[in-house]
Every structure is written in structure tokens, then in C-alpha cells.
N, CA, C, O and CB atoms as a CASP TS submission, in Angstrom:
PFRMAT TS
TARGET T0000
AUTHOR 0000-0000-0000
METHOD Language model
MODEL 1
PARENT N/A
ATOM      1  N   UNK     1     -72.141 -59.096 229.531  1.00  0.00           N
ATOM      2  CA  UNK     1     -70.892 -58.433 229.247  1.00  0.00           C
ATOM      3  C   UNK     1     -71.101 -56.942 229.440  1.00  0.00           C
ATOM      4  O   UNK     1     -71.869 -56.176 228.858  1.00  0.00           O
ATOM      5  CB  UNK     1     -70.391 -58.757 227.816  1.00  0.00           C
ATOM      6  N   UNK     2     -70.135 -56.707 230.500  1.00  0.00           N
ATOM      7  CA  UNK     2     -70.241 -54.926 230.425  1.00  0.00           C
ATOM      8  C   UNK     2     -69.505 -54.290 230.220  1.00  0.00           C
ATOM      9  O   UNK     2     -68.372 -54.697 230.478  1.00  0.00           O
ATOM     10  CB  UNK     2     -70.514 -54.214 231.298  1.00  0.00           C
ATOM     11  N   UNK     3     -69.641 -52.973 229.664  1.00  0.00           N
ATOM     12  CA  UNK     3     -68.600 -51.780 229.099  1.00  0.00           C
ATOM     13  C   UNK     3     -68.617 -50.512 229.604  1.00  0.00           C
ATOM     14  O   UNK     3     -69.434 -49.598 229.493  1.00  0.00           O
ATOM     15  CB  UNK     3     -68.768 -51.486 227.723  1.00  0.00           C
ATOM     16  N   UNK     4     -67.529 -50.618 230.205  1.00  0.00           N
ATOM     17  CA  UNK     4     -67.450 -49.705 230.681  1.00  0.00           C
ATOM     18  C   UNK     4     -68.205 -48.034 229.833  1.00  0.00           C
ATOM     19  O   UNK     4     -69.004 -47.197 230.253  1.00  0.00           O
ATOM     20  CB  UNK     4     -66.082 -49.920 230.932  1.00  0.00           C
ATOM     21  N   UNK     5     -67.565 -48.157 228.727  1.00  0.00           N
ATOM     22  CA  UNK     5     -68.252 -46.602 228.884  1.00  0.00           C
ATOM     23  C   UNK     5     -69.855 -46.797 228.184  1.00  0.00           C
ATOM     24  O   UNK     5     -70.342 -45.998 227.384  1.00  0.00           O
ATOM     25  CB  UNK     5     -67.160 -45.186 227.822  1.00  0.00           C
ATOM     26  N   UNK     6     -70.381 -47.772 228.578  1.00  0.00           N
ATOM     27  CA  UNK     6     -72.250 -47.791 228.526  1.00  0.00           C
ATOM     28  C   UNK     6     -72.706 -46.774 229.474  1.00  0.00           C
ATOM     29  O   UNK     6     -72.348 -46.733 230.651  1.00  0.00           O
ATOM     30  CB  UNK     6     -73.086 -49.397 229.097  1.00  0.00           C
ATOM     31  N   UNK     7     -73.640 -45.824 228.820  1.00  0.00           N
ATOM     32  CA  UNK     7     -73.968 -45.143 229.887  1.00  0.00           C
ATOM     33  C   UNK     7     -75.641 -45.826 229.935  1.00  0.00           C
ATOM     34  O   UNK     7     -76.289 -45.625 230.962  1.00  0.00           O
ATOM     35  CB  UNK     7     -73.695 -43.356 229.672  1.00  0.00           C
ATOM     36  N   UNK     8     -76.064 -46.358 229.172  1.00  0.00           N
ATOM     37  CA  UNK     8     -77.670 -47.101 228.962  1.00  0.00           C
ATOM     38  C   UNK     8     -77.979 -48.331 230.222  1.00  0.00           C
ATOM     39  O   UNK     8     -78.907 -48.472 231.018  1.00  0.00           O
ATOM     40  CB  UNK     8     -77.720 -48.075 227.145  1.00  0.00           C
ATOM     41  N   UNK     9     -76.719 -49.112 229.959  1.00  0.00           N
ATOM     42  CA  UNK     9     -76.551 -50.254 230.813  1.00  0.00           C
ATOM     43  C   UNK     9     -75.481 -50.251 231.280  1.00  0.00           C
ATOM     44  O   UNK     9     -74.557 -50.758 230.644  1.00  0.00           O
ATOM     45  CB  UNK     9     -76.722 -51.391 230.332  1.00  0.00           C
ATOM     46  N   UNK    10     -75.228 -49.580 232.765  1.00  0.00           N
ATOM     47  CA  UNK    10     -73.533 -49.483 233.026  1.00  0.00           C
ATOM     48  C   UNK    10     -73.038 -50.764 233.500  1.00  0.00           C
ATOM     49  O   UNK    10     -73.790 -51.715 233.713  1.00  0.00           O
ATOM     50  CB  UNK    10     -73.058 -48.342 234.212  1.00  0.00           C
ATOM     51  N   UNK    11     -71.325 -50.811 233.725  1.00  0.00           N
ATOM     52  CA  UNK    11     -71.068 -52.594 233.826  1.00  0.00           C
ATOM     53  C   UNK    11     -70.996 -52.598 235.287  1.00  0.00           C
ATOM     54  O   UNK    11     -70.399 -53.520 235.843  1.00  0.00           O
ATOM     55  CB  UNK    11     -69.445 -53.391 233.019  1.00  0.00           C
ATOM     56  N   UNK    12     -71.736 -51.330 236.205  1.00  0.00           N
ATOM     57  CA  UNK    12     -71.769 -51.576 237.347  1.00  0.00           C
ATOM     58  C   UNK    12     -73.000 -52.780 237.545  1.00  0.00           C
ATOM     59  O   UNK    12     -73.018 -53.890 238.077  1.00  0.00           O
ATOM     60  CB  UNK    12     -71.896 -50.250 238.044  1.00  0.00           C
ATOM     61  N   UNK    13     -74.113 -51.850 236.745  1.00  0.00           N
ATOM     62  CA  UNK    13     -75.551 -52.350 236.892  1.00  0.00           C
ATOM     63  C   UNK    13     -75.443 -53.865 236.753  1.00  0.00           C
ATOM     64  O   UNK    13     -76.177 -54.627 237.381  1.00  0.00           O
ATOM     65  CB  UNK    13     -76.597 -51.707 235.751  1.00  0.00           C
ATOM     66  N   UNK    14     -74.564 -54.243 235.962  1.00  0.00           N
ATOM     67  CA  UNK    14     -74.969 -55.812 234.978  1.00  0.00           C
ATOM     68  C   UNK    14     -74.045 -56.870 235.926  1.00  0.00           C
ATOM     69  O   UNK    14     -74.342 -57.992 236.334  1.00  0.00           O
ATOM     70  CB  UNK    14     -74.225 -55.826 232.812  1.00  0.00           C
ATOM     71  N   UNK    15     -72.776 -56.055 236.123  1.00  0.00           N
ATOM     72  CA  UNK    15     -72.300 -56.930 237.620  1.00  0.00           C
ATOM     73  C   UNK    15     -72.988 -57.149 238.754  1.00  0.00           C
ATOM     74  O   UNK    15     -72.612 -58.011 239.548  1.00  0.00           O
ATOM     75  CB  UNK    15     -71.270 -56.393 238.269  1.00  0.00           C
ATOM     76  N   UNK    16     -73.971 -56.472 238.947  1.00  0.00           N
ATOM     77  CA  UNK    16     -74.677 -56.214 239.977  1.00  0.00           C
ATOM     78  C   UNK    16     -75.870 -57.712 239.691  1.00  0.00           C
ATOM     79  O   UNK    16     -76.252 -58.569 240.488  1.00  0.00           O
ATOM     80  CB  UNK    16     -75.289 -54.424 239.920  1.00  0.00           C
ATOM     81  N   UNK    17     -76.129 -57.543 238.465  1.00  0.00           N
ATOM     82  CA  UNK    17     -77.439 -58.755 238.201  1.00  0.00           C
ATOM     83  C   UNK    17     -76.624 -59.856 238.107  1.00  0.00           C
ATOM     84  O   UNK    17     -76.934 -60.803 238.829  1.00  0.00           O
ATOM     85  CB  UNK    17     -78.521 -58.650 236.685  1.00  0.00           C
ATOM     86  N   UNK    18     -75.478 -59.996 237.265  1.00  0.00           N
ATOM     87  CA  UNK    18     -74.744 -61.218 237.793  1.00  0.00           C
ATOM     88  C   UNK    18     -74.379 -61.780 238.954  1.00  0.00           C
ATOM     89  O   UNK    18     -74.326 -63.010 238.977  1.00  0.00           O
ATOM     90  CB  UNK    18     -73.870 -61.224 237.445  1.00  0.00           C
ATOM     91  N   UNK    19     -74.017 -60.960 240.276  1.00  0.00           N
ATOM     92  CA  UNK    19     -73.499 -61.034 241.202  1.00  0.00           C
ATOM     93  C   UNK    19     -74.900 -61.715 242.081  1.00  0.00           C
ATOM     94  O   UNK    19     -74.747 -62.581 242.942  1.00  0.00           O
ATOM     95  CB  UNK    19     -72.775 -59.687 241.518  1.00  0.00           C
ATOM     96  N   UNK    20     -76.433 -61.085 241.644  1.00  0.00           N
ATOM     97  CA  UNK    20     -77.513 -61.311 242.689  1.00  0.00           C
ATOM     98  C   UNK    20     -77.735 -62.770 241.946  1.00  0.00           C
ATOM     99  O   UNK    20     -78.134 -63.565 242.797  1.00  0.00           O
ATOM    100  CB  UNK    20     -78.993 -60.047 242.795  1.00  0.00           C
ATOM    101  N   UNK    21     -77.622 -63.348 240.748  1.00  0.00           N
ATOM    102  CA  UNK    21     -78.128 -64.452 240.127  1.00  0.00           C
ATOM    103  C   UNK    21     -76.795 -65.388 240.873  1.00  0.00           C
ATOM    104  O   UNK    21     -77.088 -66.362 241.567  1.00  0.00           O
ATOM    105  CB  UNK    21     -78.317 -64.311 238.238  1.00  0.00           C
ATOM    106  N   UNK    22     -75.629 -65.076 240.702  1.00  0.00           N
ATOM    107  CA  UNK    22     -74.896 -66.351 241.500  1.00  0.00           C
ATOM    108  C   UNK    22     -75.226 -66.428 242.825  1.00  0.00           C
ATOM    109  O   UNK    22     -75.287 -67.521 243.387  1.00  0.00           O
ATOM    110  CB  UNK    22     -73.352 -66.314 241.515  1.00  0.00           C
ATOM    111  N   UNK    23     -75.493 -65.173 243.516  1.00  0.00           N
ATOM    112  CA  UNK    23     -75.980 -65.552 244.954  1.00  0.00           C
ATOM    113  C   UNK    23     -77.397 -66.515 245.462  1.00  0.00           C
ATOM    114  O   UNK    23     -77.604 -67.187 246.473  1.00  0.00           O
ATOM    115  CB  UNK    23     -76.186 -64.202 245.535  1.00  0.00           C
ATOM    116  N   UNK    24     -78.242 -66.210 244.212  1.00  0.00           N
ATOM    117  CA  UNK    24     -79.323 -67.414 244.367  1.00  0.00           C
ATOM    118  C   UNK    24     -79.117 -68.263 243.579  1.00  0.00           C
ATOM    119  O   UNK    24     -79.928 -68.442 242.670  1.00  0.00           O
ATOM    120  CB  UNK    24     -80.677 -67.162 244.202  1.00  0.00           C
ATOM    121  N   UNK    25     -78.335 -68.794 243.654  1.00  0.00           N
ATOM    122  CA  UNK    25     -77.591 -70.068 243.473  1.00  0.00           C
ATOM    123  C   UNK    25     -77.672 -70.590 241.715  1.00  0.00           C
ATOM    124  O   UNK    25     -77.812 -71.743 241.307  1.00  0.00           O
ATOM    125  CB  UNK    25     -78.375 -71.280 244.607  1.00  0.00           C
ATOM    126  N   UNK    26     -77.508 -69.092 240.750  1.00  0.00           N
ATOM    127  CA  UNK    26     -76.923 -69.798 239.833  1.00  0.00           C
ATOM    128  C   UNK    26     -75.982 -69.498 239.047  1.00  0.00           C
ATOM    129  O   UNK    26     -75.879 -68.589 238.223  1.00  0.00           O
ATOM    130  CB  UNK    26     -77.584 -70.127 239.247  1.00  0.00           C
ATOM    131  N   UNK    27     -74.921 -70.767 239.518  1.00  0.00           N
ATOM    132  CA  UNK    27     -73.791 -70.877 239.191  1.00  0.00           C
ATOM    133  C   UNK    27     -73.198 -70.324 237.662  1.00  0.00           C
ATOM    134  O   UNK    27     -72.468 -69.345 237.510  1.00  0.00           O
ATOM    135  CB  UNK    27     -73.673 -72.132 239.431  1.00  0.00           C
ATOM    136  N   UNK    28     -73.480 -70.812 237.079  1.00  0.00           N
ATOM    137  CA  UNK    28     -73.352 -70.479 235.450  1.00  0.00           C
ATOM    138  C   UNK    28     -73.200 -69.337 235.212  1.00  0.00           C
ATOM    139  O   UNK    28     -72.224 -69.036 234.526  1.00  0.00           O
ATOM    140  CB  UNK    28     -74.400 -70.782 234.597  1.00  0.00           C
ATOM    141  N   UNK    29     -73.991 -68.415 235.628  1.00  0.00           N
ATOM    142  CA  UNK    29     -73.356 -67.159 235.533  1.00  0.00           C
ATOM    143  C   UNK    29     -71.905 -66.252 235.643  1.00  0.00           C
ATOM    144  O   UNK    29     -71.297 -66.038 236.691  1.00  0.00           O
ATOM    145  CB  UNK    29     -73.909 -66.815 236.146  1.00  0.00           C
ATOM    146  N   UNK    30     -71.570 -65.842 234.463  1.00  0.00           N
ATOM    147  CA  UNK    30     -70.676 -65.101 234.432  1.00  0.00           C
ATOM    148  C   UNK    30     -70.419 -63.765 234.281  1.00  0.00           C
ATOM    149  O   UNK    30     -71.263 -63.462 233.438  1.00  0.00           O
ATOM    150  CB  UNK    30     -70.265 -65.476 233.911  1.00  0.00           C
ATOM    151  N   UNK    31     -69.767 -62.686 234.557  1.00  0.00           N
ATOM    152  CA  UNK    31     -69.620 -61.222 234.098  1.00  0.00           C
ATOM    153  C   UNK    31     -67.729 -61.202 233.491  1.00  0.00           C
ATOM    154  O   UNK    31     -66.559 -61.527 233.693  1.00  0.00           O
ATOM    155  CB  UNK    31     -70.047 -59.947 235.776  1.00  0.00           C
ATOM    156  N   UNK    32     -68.574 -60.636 232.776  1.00  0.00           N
ATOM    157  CA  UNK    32     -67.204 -60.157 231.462  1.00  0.00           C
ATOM    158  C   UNK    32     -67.325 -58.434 231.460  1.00  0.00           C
ATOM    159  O   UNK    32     -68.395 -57.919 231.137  1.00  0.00           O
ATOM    160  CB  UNK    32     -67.678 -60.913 229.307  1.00  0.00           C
ATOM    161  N   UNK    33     -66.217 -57.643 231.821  1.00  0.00           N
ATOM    162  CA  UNK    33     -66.092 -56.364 231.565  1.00  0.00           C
ATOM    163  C   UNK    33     -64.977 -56.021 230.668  1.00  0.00           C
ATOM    164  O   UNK    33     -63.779 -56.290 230.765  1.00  0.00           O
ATOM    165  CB  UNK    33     -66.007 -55.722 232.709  1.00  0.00           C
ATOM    166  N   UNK    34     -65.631 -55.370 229.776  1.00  0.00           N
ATOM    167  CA  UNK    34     -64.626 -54.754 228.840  1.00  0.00           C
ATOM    168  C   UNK    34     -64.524 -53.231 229.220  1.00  0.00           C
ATOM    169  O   UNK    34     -65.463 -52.496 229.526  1.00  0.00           O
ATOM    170  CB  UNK    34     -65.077 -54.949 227.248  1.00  0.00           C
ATOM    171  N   UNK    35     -62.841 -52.823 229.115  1.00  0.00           N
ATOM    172  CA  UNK    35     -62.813 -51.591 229.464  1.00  0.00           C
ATOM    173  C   UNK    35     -63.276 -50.501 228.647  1.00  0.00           C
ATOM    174  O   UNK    35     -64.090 -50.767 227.762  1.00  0.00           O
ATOM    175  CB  UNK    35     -61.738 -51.400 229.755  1.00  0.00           C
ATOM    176  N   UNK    36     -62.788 -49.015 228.844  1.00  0.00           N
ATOM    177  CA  UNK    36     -63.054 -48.286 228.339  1.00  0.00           C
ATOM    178  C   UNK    36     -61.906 -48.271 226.949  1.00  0.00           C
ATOM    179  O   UNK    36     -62.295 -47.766 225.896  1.00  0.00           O
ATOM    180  CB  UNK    36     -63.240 -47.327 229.293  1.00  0.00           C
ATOM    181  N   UNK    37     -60.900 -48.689 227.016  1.00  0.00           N
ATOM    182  CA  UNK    37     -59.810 -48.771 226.430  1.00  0.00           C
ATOM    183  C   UNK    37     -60.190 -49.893 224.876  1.00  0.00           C
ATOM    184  O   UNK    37     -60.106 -49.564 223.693  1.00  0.00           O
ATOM    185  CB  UNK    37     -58.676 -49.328 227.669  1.00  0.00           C
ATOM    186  N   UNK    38     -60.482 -50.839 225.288  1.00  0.00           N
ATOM    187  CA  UNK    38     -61.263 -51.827 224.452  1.00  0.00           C
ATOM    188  C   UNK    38     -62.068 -51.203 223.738  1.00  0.00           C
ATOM    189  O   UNK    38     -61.732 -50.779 222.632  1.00  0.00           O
ATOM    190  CB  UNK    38     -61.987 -52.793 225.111  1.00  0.00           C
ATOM    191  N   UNK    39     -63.149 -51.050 224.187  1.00  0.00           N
ATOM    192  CA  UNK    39     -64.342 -50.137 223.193  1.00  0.00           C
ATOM    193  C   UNK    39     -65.047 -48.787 223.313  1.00  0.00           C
ATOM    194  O   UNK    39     -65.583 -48.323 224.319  1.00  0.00           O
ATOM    195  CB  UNK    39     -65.484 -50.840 223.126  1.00  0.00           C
ATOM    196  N   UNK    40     -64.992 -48.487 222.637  1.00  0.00           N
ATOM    197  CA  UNK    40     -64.954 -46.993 222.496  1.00  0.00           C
ATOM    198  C   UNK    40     -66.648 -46.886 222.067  1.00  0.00           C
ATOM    199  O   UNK    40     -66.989 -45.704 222.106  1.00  0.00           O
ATOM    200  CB  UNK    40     -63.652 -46.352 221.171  1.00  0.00           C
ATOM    201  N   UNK    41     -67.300 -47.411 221.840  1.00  0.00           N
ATOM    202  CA  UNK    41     -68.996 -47.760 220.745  1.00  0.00           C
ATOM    203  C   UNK    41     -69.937 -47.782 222.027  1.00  0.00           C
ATOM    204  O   UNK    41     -71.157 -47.703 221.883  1.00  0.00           O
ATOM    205  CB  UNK    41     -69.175 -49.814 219.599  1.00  0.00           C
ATOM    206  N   UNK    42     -69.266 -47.907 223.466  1.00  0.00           N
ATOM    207  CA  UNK    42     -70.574 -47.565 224.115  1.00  0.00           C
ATOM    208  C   UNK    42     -71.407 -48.427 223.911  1.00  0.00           C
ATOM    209  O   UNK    42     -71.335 -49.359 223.110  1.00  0.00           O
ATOM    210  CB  UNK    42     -71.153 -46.435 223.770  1.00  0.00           C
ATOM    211  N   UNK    43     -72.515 -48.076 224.861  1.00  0.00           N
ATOM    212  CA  UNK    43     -73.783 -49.249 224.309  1.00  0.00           C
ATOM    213  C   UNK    43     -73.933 -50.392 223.288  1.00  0.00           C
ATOM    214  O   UNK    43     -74.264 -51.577 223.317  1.00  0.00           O
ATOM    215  CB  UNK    43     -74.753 -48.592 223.806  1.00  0.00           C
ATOM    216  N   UNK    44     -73.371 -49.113 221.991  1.00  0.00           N
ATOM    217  CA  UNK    44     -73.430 -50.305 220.995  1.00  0.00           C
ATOM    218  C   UNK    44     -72.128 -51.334 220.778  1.00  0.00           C
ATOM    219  O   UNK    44     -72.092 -52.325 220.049  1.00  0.00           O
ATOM    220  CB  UNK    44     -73.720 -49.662 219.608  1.00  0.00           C
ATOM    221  N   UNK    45     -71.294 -50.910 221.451  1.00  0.00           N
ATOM    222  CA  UNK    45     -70.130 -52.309 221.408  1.00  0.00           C
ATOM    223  C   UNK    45     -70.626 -53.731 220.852  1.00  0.00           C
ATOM    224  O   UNK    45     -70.014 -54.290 219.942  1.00  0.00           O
ATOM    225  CB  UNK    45     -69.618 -52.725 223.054  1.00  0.00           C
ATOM    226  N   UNK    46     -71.807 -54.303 221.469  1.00  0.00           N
ATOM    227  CA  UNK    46     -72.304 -55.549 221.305  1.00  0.00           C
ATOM    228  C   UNK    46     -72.161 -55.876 219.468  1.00  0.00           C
ATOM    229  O   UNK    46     -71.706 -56.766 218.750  1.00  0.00           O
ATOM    230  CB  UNK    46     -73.967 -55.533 222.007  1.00  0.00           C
ATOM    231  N   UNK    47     -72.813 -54.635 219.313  1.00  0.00           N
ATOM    232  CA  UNK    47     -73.224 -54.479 217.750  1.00  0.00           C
ATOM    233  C   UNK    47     -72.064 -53.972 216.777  1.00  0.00           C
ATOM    234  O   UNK    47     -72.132 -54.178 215.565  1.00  0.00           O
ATOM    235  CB  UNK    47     -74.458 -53.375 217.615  1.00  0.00           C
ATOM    236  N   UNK    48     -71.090 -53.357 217.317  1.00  0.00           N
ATOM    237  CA  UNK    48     -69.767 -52.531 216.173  1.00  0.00           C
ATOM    238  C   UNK    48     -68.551 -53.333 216.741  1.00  0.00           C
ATOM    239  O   UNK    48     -67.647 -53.486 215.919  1.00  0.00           O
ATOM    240  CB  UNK    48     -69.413 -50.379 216.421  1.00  0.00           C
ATOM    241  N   UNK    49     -68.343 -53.871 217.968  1.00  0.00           N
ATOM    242  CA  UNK    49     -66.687 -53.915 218.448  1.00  0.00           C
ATOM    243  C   UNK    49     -66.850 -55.732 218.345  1.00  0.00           C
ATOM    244  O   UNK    49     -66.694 -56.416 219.357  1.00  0.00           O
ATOM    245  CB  UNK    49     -66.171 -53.012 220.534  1.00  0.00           C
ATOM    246  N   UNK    50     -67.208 -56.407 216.877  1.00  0.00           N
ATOM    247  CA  UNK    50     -66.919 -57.546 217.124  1.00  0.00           C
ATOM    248  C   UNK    50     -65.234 -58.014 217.124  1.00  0.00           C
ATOM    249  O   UNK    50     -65.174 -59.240 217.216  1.00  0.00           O
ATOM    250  CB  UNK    50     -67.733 -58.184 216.223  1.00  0.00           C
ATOM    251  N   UNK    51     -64.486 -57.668 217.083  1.00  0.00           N
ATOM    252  CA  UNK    51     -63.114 -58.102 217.591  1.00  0.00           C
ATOM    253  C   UNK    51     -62.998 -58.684 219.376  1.00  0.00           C
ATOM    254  O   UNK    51     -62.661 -59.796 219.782  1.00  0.00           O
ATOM    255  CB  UNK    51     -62.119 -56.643 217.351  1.00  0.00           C
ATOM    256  N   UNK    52     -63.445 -57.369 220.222  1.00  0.00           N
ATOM    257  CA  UNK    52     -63.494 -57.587 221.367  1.00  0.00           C
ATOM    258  C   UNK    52     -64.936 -58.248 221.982  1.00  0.00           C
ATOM    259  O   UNK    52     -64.800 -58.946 222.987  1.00  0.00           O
ATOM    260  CB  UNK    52     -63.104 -56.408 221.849  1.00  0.00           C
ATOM    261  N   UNK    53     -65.805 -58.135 221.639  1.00  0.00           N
ATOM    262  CA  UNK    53     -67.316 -58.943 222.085  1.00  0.00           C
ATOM    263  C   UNK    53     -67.228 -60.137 221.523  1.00  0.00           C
ATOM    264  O   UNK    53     -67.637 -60.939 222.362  1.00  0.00           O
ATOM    265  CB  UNK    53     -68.797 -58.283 221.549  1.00  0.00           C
ATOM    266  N   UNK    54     -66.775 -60.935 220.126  1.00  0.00           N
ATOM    267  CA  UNK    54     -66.991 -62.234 219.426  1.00  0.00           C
ATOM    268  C   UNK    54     -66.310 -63.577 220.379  1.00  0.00           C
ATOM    269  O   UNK    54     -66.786 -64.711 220.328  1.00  0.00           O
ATOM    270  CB  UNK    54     -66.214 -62.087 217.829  1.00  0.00           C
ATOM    271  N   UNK    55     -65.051 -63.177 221.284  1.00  0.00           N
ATOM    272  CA  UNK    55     -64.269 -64.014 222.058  1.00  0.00           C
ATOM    273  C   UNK    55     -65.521 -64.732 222.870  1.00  0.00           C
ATOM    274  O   UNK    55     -66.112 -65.809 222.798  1.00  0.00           O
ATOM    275  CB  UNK    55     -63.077 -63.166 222.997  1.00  0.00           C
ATOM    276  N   UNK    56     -65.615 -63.238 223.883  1.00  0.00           N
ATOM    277  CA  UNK    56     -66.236 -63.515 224.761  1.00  0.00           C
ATOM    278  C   UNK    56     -67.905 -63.952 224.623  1.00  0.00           C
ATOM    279  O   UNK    56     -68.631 -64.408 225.506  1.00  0.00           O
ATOM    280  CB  UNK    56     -65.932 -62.533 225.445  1.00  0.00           C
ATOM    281  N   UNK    57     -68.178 -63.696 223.441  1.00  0.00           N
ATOM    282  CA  UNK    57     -69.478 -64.511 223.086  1.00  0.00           C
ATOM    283  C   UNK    57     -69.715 -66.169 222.888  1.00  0.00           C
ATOM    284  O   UNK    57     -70.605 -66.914 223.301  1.00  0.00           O
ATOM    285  CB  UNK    57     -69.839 -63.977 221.847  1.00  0.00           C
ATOM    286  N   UNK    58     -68.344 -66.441 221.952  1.00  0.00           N
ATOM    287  CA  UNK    58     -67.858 -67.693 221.696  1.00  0.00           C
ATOM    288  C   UNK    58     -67.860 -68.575 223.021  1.00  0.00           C
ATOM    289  O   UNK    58     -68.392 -69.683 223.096  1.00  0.00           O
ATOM    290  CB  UNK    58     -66.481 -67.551 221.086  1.00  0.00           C
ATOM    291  N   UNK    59     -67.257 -67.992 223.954  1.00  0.00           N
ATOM    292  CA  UNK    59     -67.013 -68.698 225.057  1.00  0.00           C
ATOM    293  C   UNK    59     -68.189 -68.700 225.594  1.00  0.00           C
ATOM    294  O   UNK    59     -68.844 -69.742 225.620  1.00  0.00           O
ATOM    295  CB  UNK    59     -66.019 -68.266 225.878  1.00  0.00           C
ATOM    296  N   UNK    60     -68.572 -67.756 226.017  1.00  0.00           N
ATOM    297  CA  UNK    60     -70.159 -67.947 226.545  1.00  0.00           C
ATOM    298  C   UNK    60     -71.080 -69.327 226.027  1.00  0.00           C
ATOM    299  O   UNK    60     -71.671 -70.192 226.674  1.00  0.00           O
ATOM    300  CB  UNK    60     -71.046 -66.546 225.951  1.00  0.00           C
ATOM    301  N   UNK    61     -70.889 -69.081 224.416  1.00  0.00           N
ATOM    302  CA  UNK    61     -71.974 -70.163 223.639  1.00  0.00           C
ATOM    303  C   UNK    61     -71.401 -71.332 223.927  1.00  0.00           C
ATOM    304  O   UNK    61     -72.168 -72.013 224.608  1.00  0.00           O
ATOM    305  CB  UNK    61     -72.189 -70.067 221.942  1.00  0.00           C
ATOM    306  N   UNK    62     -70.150 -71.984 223.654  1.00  0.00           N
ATOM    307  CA  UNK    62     -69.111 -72.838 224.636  1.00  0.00           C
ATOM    308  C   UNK    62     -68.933 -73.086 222.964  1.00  0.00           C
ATOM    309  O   UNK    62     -68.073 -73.860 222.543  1.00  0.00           O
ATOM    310  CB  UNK    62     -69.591 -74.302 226.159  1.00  0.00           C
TER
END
């Protein structure tokens, strides 16, 4: 999951590792970007913005 305003791990970088893992063929992989608008916590989003990260975690875990 990337956020936009990460400057540690940007959601260019992490699209980028998602994008090379579906190209060698694994599927399962997904990218989730949250905007800048969404979370404001930066980096730490994962850790402060559970409203907007808990969805998309849920779904992930299935």
C-alpha cells in the first residue's frame, strides 16, 4: 500500500515492486494507493490512519 505523501517509501517505488512481481508471474499481487488527501501521517499512515489502511488490510488478509 502506498501513500502518496511517503517520502521514506514513495508509492512510486512500491508500484514499481508490485508491477516487477506481477511481471514475473506473480499474480496475487496487488498495489493500493492512498492519496495525499486520505492521509496526511506520511510514512506512518500504516501505524496512525487506521480508518483508511484497516479496509485495505482486511481485504488483503481476505
Amino acid at each position: 500500500m502506498g501513500v502518496a505523501s511517503d517520502i521514506l517509501f514513495p508509492a512510486w517505488q512500491q508500484r514499481e515492486v508490485a508491477d516487477s512481481l506481477r511481471i514475473g508471474g506473480n499474480r496475487k499481487v496487488s498495489h493500493v494507493e492512498l492519496s495525499e488527501e486520505q492521509s496526511m501521517f506520511g510514512h506512518d499512515t500504516f501505524l496512525l490512519d487506521l480508518k483508511n489502511v484497516g479496509g485495505n488490510v482486511k481485504n488483503f488478509l481476505g
